[in-house]
N, C-alpha and C positions, 0 to 999 in steps of 0.2 A: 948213624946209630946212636950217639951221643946226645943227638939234639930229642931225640924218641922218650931217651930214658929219662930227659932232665924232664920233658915234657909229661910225660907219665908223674914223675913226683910233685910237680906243684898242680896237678889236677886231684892228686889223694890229699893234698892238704886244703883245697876247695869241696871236695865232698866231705869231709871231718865236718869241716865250719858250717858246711848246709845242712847237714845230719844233726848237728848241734841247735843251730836256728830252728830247723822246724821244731826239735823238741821244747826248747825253750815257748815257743810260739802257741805249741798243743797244750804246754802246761799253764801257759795263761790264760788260754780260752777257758779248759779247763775249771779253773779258779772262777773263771766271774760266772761261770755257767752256773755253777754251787751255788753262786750268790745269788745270784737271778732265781735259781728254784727258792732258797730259802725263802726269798720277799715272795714270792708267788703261794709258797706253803702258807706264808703266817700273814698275809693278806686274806687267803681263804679260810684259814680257822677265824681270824678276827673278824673276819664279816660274818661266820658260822654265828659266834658269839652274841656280834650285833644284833643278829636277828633273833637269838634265844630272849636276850636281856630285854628286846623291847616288845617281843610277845607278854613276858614277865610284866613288864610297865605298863603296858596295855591291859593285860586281865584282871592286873589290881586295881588299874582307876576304874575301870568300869565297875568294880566291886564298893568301892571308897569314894569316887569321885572328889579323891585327892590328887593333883598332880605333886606334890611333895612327897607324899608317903608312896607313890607308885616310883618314883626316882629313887626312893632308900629301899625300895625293895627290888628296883633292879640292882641298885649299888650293892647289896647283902651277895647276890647273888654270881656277882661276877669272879669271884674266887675258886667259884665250883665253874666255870666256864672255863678262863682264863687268869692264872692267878699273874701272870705278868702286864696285863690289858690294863690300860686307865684311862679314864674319860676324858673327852678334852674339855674346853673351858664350856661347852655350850652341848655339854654330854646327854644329858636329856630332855629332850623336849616333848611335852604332852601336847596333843590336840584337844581342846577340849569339847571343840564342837562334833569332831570326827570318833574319839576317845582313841585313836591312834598315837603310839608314841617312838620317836624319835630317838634310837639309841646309836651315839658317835663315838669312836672307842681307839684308840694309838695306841701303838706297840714297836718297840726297837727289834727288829731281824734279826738273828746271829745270821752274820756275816765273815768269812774268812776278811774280803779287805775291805768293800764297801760302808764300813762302820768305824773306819780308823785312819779312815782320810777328812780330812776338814772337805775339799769340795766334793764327795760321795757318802757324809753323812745323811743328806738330806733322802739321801735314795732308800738309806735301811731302816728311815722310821715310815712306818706304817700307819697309815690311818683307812679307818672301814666306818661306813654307817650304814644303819637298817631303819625302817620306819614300816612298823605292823602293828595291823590290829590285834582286839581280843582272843586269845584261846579261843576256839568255840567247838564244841563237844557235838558229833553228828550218829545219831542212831540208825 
């Protein structure tokens, strides 16, 4: 009867510790699942963006047949899109023979932890690109 009861108590103190693990376990899934939706959210607005800015870049060369001033007038525009987005080094590129333009655009994730670890930074910046043609108006 002794051996019952002792056995009984170090089995309440293995379900405590499993009760604990799994909770601890649910709450890190938890966490990175957050993170995973935020890249996935601001992946898809960023790419939403890329593809406004280089419609934008696109209807103004074709209007100017400037690929410079069709880049500053995507660049004007990206603040009413995304005011945290920035181009990256090879952010717009015109077609000129296509008159198609190339809009490439990064963005840091908020992230619970994926942003504040040196080897899971890489994961919470975000980069999106679009390549479209002109506006075109259909009656």
């Amino acid at each position: 009867m002794i051996g019952l009861v002792k056995l009984r108590r170090e089995e309440a103190g293995m379900v405590g510790k499993l009760i604990v693990g799994w909770l601890v376990a649910i709450a890190i899934v938890g966490v990175l699942s957050l993170d995973v939706v935020s890249v996935l959210f601001t992946k898809f607005k960023l790419a939403d963006a890329a593809s406004a800015l280089a419609t934008v870049a696109a209807t103004n060369y074709k209007g100017s047949h400037d690929s410079r001033a069709a880049c500053q007038a995507a660049a004007a525009a990206l603040p009413q899109e995304d005011a945290e987005a920035r181009f990256t080094k090879q952010g717009c590129l015109v077609n000129i023979q296509t008159g198609e333009a190339t809009i490439t655009l990064r963005k840091q994730a908020s992230t619970l932890v994926a942003a504040r670890f040196d080897f899971s930074k890489h994961y919470a910046r975000v980069t999106a690109s679009a390549t479209e043609g002109p506006a075109t108006l259909s009656g």
